[in-house]
Each structure stands twice: as C-alpha cells, then as structure tokens.
C-alpha positions in Angstrom: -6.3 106.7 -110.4 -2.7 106.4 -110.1 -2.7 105.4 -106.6 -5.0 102.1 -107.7 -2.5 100.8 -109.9 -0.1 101.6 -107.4 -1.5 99.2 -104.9 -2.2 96.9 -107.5 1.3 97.1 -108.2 2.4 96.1 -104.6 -0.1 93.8 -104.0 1.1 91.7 -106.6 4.9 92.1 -105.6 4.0 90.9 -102.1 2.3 88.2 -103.4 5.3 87.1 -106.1 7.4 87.6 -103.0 5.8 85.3 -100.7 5.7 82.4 -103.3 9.0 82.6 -104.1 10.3 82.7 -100.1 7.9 79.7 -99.7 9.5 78.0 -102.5 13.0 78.5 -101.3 12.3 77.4 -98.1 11.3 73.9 -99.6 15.1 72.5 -98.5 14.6 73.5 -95.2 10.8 72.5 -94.2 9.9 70.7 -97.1 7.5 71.9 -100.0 4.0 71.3 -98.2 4.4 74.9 -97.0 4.7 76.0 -100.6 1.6 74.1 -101.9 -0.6 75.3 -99.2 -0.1 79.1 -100.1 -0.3 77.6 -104.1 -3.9 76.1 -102.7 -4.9 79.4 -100.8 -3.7 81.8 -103.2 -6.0 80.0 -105.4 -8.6 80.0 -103.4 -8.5 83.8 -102.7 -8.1 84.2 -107.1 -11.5 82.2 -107.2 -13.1 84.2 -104.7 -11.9 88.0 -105.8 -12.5 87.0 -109.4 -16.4 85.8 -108.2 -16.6 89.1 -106.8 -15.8 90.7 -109.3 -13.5 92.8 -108.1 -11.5 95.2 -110.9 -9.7 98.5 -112.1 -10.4 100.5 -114.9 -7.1 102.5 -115.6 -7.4 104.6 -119.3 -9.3 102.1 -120.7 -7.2 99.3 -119.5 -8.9 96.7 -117.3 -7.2 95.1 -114.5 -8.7 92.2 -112.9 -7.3 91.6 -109.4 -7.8 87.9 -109.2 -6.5 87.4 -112.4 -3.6 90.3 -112.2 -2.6 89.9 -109.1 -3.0 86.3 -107.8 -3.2 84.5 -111.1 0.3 85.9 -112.5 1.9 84.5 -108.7 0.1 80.9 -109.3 1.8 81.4 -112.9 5.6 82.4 -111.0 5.3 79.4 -108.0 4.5 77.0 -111.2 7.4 78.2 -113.2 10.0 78.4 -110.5 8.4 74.6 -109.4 9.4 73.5 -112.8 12.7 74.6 -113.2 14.4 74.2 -110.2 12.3 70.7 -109.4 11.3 69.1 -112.4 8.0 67.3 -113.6 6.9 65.5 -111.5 6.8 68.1 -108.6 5.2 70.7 -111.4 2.7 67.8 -112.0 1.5 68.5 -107.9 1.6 71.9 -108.2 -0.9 71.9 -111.0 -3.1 69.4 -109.2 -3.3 71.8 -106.3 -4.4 74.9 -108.2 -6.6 72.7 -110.4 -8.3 70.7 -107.9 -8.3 74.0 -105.4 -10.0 75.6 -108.3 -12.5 73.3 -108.9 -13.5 72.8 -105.4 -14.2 76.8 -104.7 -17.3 77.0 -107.0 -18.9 73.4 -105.7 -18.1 74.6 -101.9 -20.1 78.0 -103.2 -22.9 76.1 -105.0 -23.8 73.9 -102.1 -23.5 77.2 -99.5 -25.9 78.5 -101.9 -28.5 75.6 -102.1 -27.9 75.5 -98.1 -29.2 78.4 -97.7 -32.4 78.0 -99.8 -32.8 74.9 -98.1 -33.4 77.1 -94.8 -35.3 79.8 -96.4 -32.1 82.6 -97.0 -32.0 83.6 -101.0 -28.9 86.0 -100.5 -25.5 85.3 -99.1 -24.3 88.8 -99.6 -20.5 88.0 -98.7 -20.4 85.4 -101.2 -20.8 85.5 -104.5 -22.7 82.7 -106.7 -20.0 81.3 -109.1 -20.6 81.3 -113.2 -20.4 77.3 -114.9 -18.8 79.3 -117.8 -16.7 81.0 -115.9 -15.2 79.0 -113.9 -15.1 76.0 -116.1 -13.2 77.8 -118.3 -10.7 79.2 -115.4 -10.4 75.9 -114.9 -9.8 74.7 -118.7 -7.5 77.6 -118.9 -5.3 77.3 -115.7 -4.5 73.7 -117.2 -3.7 74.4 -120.9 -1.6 77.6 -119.5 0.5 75.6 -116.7 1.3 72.3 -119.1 2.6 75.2 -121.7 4.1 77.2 -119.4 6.9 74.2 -119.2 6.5 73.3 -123.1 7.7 76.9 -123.5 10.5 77.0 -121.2 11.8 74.0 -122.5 11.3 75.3 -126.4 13.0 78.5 -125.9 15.9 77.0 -124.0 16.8 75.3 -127.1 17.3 77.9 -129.3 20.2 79.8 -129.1 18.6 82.8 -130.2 16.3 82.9 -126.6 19.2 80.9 -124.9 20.0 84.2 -122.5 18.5 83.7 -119.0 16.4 87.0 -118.6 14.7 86.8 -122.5 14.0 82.5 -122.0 12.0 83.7 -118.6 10.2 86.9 -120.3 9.2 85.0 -123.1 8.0 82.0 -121.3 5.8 84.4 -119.3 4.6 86.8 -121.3 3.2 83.5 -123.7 1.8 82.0 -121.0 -0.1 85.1 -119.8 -1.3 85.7 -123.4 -1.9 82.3 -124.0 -4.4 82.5 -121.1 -6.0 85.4 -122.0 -6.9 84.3 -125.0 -8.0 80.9 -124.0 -9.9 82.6 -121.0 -11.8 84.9 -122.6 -13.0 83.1 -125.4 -14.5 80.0 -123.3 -15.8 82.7 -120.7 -17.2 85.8 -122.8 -17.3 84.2 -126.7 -20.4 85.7 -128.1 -20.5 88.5 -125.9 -20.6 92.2 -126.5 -17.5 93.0 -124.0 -15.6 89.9 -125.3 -13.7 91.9 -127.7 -12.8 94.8 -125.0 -11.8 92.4 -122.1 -9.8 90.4 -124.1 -7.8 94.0 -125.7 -7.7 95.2 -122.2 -6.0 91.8 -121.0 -4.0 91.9 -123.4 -2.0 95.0 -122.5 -2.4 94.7 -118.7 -0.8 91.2 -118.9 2.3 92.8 -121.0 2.3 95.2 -117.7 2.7 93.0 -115.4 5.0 90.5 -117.0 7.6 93.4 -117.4 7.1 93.9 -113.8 6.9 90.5 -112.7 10.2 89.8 -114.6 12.8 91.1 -112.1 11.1 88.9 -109.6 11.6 85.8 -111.3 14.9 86.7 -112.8 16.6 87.7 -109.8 14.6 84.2 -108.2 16.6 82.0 -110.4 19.8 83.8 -110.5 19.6 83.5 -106.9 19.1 79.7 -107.0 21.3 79.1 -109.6 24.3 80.8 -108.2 24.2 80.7 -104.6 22.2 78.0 -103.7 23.8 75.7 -106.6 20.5 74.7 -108.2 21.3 74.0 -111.9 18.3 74.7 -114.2 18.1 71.8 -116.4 17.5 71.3 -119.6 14.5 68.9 -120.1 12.5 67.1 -123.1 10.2 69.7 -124.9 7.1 67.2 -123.6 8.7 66.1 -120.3 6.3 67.5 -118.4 3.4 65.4 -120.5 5.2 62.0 -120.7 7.6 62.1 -117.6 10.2 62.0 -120.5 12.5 63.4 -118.2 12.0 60.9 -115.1 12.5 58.0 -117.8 15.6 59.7 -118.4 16.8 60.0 -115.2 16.0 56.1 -114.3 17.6 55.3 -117.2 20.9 57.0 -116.5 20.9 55.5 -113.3 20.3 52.1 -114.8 23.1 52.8 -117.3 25.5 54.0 -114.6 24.4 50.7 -112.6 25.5 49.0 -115.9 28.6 50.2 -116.5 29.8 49.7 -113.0 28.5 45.9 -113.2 30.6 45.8 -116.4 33.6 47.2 -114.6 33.4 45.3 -111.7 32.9 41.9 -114.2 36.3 42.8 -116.1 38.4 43.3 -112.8 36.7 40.0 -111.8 37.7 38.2 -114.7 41.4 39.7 -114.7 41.9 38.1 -111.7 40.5 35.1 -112.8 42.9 35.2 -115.9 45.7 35.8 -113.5 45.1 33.5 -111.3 44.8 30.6 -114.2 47.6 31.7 -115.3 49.4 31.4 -112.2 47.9 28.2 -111.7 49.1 27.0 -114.9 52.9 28.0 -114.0 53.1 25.9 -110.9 54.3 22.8 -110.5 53.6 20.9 -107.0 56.1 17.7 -105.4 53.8 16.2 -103.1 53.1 13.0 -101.6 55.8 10.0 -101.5 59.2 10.3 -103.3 61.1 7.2 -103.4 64.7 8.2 -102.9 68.2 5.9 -103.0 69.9 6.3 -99.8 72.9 5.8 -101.5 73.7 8.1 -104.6 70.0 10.1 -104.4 68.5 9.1 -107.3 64.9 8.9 -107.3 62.7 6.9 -108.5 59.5 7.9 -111.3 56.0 6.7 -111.9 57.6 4.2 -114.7 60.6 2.8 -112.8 63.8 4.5 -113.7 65.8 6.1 -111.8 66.8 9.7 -112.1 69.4 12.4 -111.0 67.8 14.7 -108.4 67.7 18.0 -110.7 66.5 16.2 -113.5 63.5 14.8 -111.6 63.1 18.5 -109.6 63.1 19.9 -113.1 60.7 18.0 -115.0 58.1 18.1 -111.9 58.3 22.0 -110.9 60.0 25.3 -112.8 62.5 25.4 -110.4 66.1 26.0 -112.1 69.7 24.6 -110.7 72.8 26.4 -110.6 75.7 24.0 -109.4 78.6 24.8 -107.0 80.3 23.1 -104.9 79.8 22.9 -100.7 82.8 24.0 -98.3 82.6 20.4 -96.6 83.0 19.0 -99.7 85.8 21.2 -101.0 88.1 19.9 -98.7 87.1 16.7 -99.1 88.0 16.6 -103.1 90.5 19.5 -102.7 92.4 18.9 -99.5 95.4 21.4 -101.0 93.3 24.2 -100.8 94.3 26.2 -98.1 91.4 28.9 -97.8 88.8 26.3 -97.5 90.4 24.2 -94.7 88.7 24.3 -91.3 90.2 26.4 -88.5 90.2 23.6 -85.9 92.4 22.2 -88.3 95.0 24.6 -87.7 95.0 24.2 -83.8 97.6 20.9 -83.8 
C-alpha cells in the first residue's frame, strides 16, 4: 500500500518537473513546446480519468488523472500566469479546455465507428460520461480563471504577502475549489458523492503540500536568477485584459510625456531664437555716405555723424580713441608716436 502512493508520489513529481523545464525553456525555443505537453498532459488526464484508474489508501481515494496530471495542468497554468501575464494564461486555458473537450468527441465517434462496422467493444478505450466530462470541463475553467483571481487577491494583502504562503494558498483553493465544483456537477445525487468529495478533499491537501516546493523553488528560481519579476496585476486582469490596458496605456503615457518634452525644448528654441532675432539689427543695402566729412545720409534727408547712424540702426556700441596716423598729424610734439622713417634724416 505504501509503495502505491509512493509511485504516485513520483509520478506526479516527474510530471510537475517536466512542465516547469518546458516552461523555462519558453526564452530559448519559444512556448509552443510548453503548450503541446499542456495539450498532451491533458489528453493523457482525460483518458486515465475515463479509465478509471485510482488508489484507495486508508480510506483516502486518489484519482491518478486528477492527482497526478490535473495538479501539473494546475502548476504550468500558474507558473504561465505569473511569469507571462494574461494573455498568455488566456492560451494556456484554451489548450486544456479545447484539448479537453476534444478527447470525449474523438472517443464518441471511435465508438459509433465501430458500431457502424459491427464491433460493440473497444476494450482499450473507454466510453466517456456527458456528466463527467462536461463537468471536467466546467470545472477546469472556473478553477484556472480563479487560480489567477486568487493569486492576484492574496498578493495584496499583506497578511499572505510572503512568497511561499501567496503560492500555497493559491493552490490549495484552487484544488479545493475544483473538488468541490467537480464533484458536485459529476456525482450530485449519488450515493458515493459524499465520500469522493471527503476523500478529495484530503488527497488534494496531500499533494499541494508536496507540490509546493516545486512551485516555490520554480519561482524563486525565475525571479532571482533569471530576472523575471512577478508582477502585481488587477484582481480581474485575467477576465478583462485589465492588465494589457494598462500596459498600452503606460506606453501611451510614456509616448506622451516624451512628445511633451520634446514640444518644450522645441519651443525653447523657438523663444531663443525670437529673441535673438528681436536683438539684431541689420545695415544692408545702399548707404549714402559724404566723401568729405562721412556723414551719412537717412531715409528722411538729414545728415548724420557715422556712430550716431551705426547706433540707431544696430546695438553696436563706440568707444573713441584716437589713430597713430592721426596722432602725429594733431600732435606732431609727441615723440613716442612719430614714425621711425622719420628718424632716419
């Protein structure tokens, strides 16, 4: 007896262990890899759980589809969801919901097939229940949009803020969550409804406390050494895309803000450049000029001093002296300013 849950046991870490490698190798190869074993994992849950495959351990019933391959479609989801948001979650679930819906049609129309030809057995595949696996499917979708309802809830309390309890308490509601939405749409009404849904009850506790080092040690891992942050999303992002409005919108706003920038450095050197503008004074064209004394001539006739008319007509400023040439013109006694040809007589 011990040796069955044993292997139970390892079947379900090698399962938790092969959708969480295929998940981190999303980077590398890209995530189709990781949503084909989501697909065929489901696939194998439909078919084990058809079969009816199980262990009864002290009282305790453990399902193998829905222990062991169930809980892993629950850990890809979860890992999907907080490493690569909504919308990629929003694929995941399509794949193990339309994956899950197309096992029992594939099996019906086998089935019919084989009537058709005059075969009323298929002994190595079993004929699906409606209630069953309608309500598989039912469930699987209520358990995967609150899987990421929960994560986001608990994340913003502070009370469940701690890495290890957010994850355990997201999983262990999700697995209750499903067994009690499971087994009442599939066994309401029925004498063993009571005892499957007791039994699933404890077995799920089981295996999230055994499931969590897996998916703890999974986002540590990404977190730290891979530098994935795990965000912090809308409560309902994964119902509205609340959280890919956001992102548009930030980018929008970022888009704004540099617009804004780059309008206020445009118009600063517009401002400079007026007022440059405005500080310059051009003398262009014809200036009419006395040969004589160098007084020119204005737009209204009179005639003015050189600096004056310089001044009025640019912002250029005079400071007078006095040239050597004319130095020694008005001051012949001064010595230092005579030419030295001068002094060669």
């Amino acid at each position: 007896m011990g040796n069955e849950v044993l292997l139970l046991i390892i079947e379900a870490m090698i399962v938790y262990f092969l959708v969480l490698w295929a998940h981190s190798l999303r980077h590398r190869f890209g995530p189709v890899h990781f949503y084909a074993l989501m697909g065929g994992i489901t696939a194998v849950m439909s078919w084990v759980t058809d079969a009816g495959l199980m262990i009864q351990v002290a009282g305790v019933t453990f399902v193998v589809g829905s222990t062991v391959f169930y809980t892993a479609l629950l850990l890809g989801v979860f890992v999907v969801y907080v490493f690569d948001g909504p919308r990629a979650t929003r694929i995941a679930i399509s794949t193990v919901i339309g994956v899950s819906i197309m096992m029992p049609l594939i099996s019906w129309t086998l089935h019919y097939q084989m009537a058709l030809i005059g075969e009323t057995h298929l002994a190595n595949l079993p004929l699906p229940s409606l209630r069953i696996n309608s309500a598989s499917v039912i469930a699987t979708l209520i358990d995967l949009v609150f899987l990421a309802i929960a994560w986001e809830y608990f994340g913003k309390s502070d009370r469940y803020s701690r890495l290890w309890c957010r994850a355990f308490l997201t999983l262990l509601g999700v697995m209750w969550l499903d067994v009690l939405l499971f087994s009442t749409l599939a066994f309401a009404g029925t004498p063993q409804y009571l005892g499957i849904m007791s039994g699933t009850m404890v077995s799920r506790m089981i295996v999230s406390v055994f499931a969590l080092p897996f998916l703890y040690g999974y986002l540590q891992w990404q977190n730290r050494n891979k530098g994935m942050p795990i965000e912090n999303r809308p409560v309902l992002a994964i119902l509205k895309q609340v959280a890919d409005i956001q992102a548009e919108l930030s980018v929008a706003q970022q888009e704004i803000e540099r617009r804004k920038a780059a309008e206020k450095d445009r118009d600063d050197v517009i401002r400079e450049l007026k007022k440059t503008l405005s500080e310059i004074k051009v003398l262009r064209g014809l200036i009419p000029i006395c040969s004589s004394c160098k007084r020119i001539r204005d737009d209204k006739g009179y005639w003015n001093q050189i600096e004056s008319y310089i001044k009025r007509h640019s912002e250029a400023e005079f400071s007078h002296g006095i040239c050597p040439e004319c130095i020694r013109k008005l001051y012949p006694d001064l010595e230092s300013y005579k030419n030295p040809a001068d002094n060669d007589d």
